[in-house]
C-alpha positions in Angstrom: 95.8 22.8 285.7 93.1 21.4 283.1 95.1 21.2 279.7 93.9 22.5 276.6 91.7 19.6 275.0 89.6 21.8 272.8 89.2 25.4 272.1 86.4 27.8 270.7 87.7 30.3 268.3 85.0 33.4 268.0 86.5 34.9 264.2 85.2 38.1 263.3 85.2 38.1 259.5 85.0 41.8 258.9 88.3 43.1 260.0 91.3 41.7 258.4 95.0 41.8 260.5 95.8 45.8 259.9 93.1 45.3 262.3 93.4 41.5 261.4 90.9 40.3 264.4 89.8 37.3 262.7 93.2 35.9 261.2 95.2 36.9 264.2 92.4 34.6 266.2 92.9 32.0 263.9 96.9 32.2 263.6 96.6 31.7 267.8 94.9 28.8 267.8 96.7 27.4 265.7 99.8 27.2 267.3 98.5 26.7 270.5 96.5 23.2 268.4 99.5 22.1 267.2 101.6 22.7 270.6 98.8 21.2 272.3 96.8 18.6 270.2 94.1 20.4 271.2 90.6 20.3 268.6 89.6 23.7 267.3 86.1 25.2 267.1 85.8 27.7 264.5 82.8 30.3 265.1 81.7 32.8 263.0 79.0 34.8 264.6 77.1 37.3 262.6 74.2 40.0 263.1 73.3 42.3 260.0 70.8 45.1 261.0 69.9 45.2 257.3 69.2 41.5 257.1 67.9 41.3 259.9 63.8 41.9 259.7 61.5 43.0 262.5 58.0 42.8 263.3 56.7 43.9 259.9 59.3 43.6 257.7 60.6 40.2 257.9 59.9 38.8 254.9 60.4 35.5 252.5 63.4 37.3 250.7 65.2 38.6 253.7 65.1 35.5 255.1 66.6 34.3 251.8 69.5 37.0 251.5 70.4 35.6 255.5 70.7 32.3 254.6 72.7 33.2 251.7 74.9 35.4 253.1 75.1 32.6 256.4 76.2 30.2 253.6 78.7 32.2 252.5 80.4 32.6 255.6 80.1 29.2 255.8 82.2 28.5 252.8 84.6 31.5 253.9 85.1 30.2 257.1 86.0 26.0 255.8 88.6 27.4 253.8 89.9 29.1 257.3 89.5 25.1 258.6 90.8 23.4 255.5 93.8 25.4 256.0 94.2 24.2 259.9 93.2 20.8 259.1 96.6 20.8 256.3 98.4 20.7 260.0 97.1 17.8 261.1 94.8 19.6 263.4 91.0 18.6 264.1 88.9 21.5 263.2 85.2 22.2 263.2 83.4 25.3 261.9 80.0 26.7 262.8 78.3 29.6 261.8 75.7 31.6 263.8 73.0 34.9 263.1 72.8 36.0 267.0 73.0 39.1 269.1 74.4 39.5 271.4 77.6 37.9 270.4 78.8 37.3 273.5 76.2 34.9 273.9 76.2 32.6 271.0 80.0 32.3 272.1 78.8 31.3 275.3 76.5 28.7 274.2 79.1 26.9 272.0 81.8 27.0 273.9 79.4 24.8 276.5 77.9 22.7 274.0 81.4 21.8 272.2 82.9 21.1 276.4 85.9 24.2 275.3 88.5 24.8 277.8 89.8 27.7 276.3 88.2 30.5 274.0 90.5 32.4 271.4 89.5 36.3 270.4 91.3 39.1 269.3 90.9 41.9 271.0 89.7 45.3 268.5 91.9 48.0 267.4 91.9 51.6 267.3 93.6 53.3 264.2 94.9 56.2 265.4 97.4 54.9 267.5 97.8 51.5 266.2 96.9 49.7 269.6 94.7 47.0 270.6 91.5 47.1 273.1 89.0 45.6 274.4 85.7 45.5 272.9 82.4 45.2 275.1 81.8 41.6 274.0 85.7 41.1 276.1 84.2 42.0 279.2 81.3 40.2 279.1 83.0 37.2 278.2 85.7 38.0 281.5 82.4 38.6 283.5 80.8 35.4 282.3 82.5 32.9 280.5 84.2 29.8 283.1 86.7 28.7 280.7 90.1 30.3 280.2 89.6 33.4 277.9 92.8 34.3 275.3 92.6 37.5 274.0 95.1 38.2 271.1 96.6 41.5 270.8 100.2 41.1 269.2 101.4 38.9 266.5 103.8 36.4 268.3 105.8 33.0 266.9 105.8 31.2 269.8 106.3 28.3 267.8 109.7 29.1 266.8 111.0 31.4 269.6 108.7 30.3 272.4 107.0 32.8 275.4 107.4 35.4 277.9 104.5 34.8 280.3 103.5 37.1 283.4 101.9 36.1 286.0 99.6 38.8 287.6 99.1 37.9 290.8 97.2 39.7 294.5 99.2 37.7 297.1 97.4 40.1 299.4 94.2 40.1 298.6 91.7 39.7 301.1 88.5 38.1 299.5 87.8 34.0 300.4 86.7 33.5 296.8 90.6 34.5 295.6 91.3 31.8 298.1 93.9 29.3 295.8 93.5 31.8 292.7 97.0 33.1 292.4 98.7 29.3 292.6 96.0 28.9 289.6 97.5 31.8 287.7 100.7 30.8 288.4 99.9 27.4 287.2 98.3 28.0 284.2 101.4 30.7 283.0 103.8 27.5 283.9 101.7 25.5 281.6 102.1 28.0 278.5 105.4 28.9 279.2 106.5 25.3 278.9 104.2 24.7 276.1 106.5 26.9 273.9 109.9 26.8 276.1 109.5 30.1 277.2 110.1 32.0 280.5 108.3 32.6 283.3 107.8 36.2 285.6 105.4 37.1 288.4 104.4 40.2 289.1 102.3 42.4 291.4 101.8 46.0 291.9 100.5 47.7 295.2 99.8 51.2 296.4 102.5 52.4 299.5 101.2 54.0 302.1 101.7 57.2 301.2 99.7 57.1 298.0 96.7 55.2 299.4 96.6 57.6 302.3 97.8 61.2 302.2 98.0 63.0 305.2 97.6 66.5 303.2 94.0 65.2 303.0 92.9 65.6 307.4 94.2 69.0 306.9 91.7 70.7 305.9 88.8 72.0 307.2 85.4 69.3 305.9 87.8 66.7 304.7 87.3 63.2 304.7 89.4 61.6 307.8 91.8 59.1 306.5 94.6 56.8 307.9 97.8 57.6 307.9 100.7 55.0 308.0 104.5 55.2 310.1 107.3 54.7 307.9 108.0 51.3 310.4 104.1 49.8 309.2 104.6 51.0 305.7 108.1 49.1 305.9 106.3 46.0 307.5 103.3 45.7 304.5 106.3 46.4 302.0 108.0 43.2 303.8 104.9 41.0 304.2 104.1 41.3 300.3 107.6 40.7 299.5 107.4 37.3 301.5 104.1 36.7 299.9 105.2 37.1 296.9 108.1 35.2 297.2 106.6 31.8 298.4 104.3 32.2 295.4 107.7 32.7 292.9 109.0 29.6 295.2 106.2 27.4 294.0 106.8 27.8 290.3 110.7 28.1 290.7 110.7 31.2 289.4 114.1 32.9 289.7 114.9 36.2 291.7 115.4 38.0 288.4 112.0 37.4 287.2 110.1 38.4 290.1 108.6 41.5 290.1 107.1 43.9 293.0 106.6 47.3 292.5 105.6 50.0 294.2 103.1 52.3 292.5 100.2 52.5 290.2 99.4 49.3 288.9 98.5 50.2 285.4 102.0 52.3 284.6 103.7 49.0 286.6 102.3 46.2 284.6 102.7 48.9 281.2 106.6 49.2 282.5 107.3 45.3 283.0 105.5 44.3 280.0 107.6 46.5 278.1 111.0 46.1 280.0 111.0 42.2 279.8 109.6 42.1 276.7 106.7 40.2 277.8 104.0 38.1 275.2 101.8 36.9 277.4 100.0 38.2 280.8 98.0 35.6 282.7 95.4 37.5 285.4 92.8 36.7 287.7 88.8 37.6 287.3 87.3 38.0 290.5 84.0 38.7 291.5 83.3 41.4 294.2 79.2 41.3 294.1 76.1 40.8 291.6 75.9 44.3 290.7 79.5 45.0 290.6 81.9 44.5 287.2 85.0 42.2 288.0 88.5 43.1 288.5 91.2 41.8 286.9 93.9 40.3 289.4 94.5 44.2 291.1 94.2 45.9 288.4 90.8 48.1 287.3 89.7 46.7 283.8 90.8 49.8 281.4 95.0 49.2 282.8 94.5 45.8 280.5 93.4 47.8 277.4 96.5 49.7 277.3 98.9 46.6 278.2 100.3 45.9 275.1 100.3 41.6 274.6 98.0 38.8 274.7 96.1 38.8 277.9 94.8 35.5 279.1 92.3 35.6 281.9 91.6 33.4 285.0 88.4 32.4 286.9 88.4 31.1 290.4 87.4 27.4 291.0 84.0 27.3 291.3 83.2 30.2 289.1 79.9 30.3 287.7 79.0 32.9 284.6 75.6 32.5 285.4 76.0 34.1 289.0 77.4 36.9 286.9 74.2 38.5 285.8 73.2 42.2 286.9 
């Protein structure tokens, strides 16, 4: 895979780490910059509805107060670099006044050639977890690098990584074609980055759940396929080979492989938890123009409840721009 040469940092500067979204941001990159060598792009991206003006009220002192306040976080922000630079790392800060977010991210990201962009995903109070925020899914809709959302505080410098692979050995769409050696891949590549460990995992749906036969019973309802134990037995078998050649690539060991029947959400919930993972790697894969993507085979909200880092995947050939609805 493409190592980590330099990454974008987006730091929000208005939540500090009790929801510490910019610091945690920060604290990522920078052990991922000094693991890697990799530069570091620092963006602050702000938008004030009070500063911001409009057709009639846009005036010589609000334009004043922006650049002010823009200056400001400007100054904020180098002490953020200073700090990184102390490491020996090479850090650059920029600030922006742009909405939608998402895109300013987007724009720097390509102008400063990023392989990777750093955000913390948002969190919710009331029971102290982290989710994703819309600007997330636009950037896993749009953005071709490799996206790392933070959600724990990990020391990966000093204890190293448990990374999951996410994988769909089964799926049947030509652009997945070569997407799940990618994922595999790229989790290699952090896990050895820190000396961590390696898992794989995928979740599917038995036969039973995907197609009840209580459902042709009744009178109106929607005909639907039912599967012999013997088939059921024989899909079980062909993802367990799949998924198997797929371990056998990375040398992943028995122990560390994980298929599991049942929802995918409450699977990928269980593993994380069970095997104390940091770090899941999945796949973003588009299904149409005016359809949202998927996440390896998983819907988008299981990720908001998984509860590490999340670092997403693009297919080769993935273009953000194709992306729009």
């Amino acid at each position: 895979m493409q190592k980590f040469g330099t990454m974008l940092v987006d730091v929000d500067p208005h939540v500090d780490e009790n929801g510490q979204r910019g610091p945690s941001a920060i604290a990522r990159a920078r052990q991922l910059a000094i693991a890697t060598g990799a530069s570091v792009d620092l963006l602050v991206c702000d938008y004030l509805g009070s500063l911001s003006g409009g057709l009639f009220l846009d005036n010589e002192a609000l334009k004043e107060s922006r650049d002010r306040y823009m200056k400001d976080m400007q100054h904020w922000l180098e002490q953020h670099a200073a700090t990184l630079r102390r490491d020996g790392l090479l850090v650059r800060s920029h600030v922006d006044w742009h909405s939608p977010r998402y895109e300013s991210i987007l724009r720097k990201a390509a102008e400063g050639g990023a392989d990777l962009i750093v955000r913390a995903a948002r969190s919710h109070s009331r029971i102290n977890r982290m989710f994703f925020a819309a600007t997330d899914w636009e950037l896993v809709r749009r953005a071709p690098q490799l996206l790392w959302l933070v959600k724990k505080s990990l020391d990966p410098l000093s204890r190293g990584l448990r990374v999951l692979a996410a994988v769909d050995p089964v799926h049947p769409e030509e652009k997945k074609q070569g997407l799940d050696r990618k994922l595999i891949t790229t989790a290699e590549y952090i896990s050895r980055l820190f000396g961590g460990s390696l898992h794989i995992f995928h979740a599917y749906k038995p036969g039973s759940m995907v197609a009840p036969a209580a459902a042709a019973s009744h009178h109106g309802a929607v005909p639907v396929m039912r599967m012999s134990s013997e088939l059921m037995g024989e899909l079980e078998k062909q993802r367990q080979n799949e998924l198997r050649k797929l371990a056998d690539f990375a040398g992943i060991p028995e122990d560390n492989v994980h298929l599991i029947a049942g929802n995918a959400g409450d699977a990928l919930d269980e593993v994380v938890h069970s095997q104390e993972i940091d770090v899941v790697v999945a796949g973003a894969v588009s299904r149409g123009r005016l359809e949202r993507l998927l996440i390896g085979s998983t819907a988008e909200e299981i990720l908001d409840h998984v509860h590490c880092d999340v670092v997403v995947v693009k297919p080769d050939g993935f273009s953000g721009s194709s992306q729009e609805s």
